[in-house]
C-alpha positions in Angstrom: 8.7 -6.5 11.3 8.0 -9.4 9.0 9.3 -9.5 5.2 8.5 -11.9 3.0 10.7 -11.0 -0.4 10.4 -12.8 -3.9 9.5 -16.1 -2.4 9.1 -19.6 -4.2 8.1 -23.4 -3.2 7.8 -26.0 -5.4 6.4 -29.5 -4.3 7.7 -32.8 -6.3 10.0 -31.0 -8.6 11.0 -33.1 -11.8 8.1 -35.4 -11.0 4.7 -35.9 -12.6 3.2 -34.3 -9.4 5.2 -31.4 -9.7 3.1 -28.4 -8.2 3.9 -24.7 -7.7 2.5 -24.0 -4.2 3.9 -20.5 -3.6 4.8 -18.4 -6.9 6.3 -15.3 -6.0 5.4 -13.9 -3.0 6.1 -10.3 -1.2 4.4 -9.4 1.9 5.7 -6.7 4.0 4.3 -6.4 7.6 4.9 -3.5 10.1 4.8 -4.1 14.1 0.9 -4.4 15.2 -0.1 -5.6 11.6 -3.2 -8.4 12.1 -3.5 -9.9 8.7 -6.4 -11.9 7.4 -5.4 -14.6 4.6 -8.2 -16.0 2.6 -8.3 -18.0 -0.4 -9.6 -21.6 -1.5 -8.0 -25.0 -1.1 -4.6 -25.4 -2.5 -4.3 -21.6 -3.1 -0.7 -21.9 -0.8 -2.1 -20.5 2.2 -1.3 -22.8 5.2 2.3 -24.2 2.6 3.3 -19.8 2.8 2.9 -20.0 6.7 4.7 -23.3 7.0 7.7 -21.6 4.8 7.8 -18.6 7.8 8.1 -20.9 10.3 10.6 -23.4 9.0 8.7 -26.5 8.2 9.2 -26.5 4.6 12.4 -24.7 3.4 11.9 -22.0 0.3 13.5 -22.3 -2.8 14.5 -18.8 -3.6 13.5 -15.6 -1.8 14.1 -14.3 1.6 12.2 -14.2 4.8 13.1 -11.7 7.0 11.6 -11.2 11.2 12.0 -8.4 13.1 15.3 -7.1 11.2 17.1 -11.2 11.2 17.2 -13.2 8.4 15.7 -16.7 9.2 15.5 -18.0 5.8 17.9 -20.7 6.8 17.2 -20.9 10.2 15.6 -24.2 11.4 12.1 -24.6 12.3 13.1 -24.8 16.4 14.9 -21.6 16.2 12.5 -19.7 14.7 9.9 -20.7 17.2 11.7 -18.8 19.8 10.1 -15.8 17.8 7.3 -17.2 16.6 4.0 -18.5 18.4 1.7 -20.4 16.5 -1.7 -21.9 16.9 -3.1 -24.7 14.7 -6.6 -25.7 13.7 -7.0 -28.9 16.0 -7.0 -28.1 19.4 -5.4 -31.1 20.2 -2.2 -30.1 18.9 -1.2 -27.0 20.9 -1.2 -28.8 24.2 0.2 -32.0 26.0 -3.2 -33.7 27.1 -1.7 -35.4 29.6 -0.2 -32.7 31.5 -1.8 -29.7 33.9 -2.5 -26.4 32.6 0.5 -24.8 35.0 2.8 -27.2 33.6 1.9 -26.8 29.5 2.1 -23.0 30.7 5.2 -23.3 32.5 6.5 -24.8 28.9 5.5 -22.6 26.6 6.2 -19.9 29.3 9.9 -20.7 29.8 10.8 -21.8 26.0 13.6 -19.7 25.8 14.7 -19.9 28.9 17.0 -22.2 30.5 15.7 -22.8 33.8 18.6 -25.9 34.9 17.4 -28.1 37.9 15.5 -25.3 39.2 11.8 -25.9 40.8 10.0 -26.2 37.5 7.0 -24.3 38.8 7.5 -21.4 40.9 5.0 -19.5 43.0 5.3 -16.6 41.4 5.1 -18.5 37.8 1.5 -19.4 39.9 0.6 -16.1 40.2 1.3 -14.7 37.0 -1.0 -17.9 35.7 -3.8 -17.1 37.9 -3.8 -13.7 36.9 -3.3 -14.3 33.1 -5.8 -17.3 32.9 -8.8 -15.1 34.3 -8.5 -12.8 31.0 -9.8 -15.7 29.6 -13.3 -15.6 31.1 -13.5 -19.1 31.4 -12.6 -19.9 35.0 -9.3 -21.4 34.3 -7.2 -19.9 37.1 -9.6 -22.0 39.1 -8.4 -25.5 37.8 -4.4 -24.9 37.1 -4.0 -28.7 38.2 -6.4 -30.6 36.2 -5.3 -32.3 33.3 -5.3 -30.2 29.9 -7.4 -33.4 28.2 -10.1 -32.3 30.4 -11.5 -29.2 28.8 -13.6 -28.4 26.2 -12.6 -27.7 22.4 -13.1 -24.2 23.0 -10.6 -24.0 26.1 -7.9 -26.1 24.9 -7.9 -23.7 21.6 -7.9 -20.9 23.9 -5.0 -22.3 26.6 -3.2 -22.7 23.1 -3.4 -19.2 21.8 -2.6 -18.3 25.4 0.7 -20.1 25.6 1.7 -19.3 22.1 1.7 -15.0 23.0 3.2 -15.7 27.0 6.9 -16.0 25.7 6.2 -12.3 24.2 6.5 -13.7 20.2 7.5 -11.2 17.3 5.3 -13.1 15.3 2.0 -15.2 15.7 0.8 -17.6 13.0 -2.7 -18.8 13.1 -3.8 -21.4 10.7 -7.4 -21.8 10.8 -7.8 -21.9 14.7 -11.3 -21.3 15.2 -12.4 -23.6 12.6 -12.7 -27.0 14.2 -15.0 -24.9 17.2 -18.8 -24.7 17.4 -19.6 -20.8 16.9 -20.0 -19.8 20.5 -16.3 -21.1 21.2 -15.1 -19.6 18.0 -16.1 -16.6 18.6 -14.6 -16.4 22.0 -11.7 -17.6 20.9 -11.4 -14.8 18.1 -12.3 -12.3 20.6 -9.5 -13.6 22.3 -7.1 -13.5 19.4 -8.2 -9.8 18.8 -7.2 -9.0 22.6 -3.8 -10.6 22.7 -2.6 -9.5 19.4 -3.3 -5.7 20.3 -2.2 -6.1 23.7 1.0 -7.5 23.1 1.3 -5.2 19.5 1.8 -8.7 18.1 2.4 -9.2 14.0 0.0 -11.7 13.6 -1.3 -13.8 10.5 -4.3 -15.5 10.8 -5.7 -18.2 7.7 -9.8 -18.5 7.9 -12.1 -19.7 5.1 -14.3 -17.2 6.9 -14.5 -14.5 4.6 -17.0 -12.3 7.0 -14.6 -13.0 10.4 -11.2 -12.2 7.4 -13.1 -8.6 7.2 -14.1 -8.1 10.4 -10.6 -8.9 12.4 -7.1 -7.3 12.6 -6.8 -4.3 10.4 -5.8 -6.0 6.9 -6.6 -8.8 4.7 -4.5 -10.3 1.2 -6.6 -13.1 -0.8 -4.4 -15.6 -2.2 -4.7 -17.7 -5.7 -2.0 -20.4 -7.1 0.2 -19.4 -4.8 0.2 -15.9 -5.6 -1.3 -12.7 -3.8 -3.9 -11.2 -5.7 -5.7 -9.3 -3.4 -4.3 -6.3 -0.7 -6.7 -4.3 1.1 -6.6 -2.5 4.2 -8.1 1.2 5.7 -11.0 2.3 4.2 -11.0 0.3 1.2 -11.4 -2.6 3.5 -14.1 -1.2 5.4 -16.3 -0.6 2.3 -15.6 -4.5 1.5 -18.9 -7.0 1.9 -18.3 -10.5 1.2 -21.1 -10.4 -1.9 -18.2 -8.1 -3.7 -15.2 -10.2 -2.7 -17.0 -13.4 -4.3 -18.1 -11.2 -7.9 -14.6 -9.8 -8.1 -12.4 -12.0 -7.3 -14.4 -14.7 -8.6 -13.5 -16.8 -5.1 -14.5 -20.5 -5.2 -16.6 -20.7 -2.0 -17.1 -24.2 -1.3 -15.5 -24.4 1.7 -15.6 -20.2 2.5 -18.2 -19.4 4.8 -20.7 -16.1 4.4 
């Protein structure tokens, strides 16, 4: 589904601040693959998911989705594959908007609906009945105003409308992180739900290395750019956090137990 093949990015090239953020990287991800991506600051985590989705062009290497080849593709044509959900919950939604309207958006993306009724009855409908997966009363309050909700349910609306246009690929950078726990782990719950629902090839960057073990069914660790670490089946399940830390000799400033 996803291949990632011999990839390179270099930052400032030529210049005193030249820096190597992604040195070399192969990933190869099947359909249904939910992988975990841990690794400390400046390790090329969140600059390897930018290079997938088109904000930062690779050097060298090759980047492959779902059998196309999209390492020149720009960053608006690959999102008509890719769904993606940042770490502030203020990005993935207009605040000024409804939540029917920043669904019939992200719902429609790839469609060209012309002067059309934007929102349809039966886009309603399939709202109502989508939004109550969410447990949080939603369906109820399709008209308010997206700036109205909690942290928690704007990050949730978000990973909502990044799956409804039926992605190959969902990136997650960090998107529980700026949540209290109760809404993280809602939201993670939610994350786990969609991507086996939909058989989504999902990549998902936390700092915490407990939730990295415990969600999707594989996890890489990542240093200088590089992967160093490739787990998944039963190896995985015998992993704790306590070895992770001894052998890989993670710096856990910022990596949560």
């Amino acid at each position: 589904m996803l291949r990632i093949e011999n990839i390179y990015k270099t930052f400032g090239r030529g210049s005193v601040n030249e820096k190597v953020a992604i040195d070399g990287i192969n990933l190869h991800l099947k359909p249904g693959d939910f992988v975990t991506i841990i690794g400390s600051n400046g390790a090329g985590k969140s600059t390897m998911m930018n290079c997938i989705a088109g904000v930062f062009p690779v050097d060298t290497g090759k980047i492959i989705l779902d059998g196309n080849d999209i390492t020149k593709q720009r960053e608006y044509k690959r999102s008509k594959m890719i769904g993606r959900v940042f770490q502030d919950p203020l990005k993935g939604t207009a605040f000024d908007m409804t939540i029917e309207e920043n669904l019939s958006i992200a719902a429609n993306k790839n469609n060209f609906r012309g002067l059309q009724k934007g929102i349809t009855k039966k886009d309603r409908e399939l709202f109502r009945e989508k939004l109550s997966l969410l447990g949080m009363g939603l369906e109820d309050r399709m008209k308010q105003k997206a700036r109205l909700l909690s942290g928690g349910q704007r990050q949730a609306l978000t990973l909502f409308m990044a799956v409804i246009a039926n992605p190959k690929l969902l990136l997650l950078d960090e998107h529980t992180a700026a949540l209290d726990p109760s809404a993280a782990a809602k939201v993670l719950e939610l994350t786990d739900y969609f991507s086996k629902e939909e058989n989504l090839c999902t990549l998902m960057i936390t700092h915490n290395m407990k939730a990295a073990l415990e969600h999707g069914n594989r996890t890489i660790l990542m240093k200088s750019g590089r992967v160093v670490m490739d787990i998944s089946g039963e190896a995985r399940e015998k992993m704790t956090v306590e070895r992770l830390i001894e052998q890989f000799e993670i710096d856990n400033d910022r990596m949560l137990l």
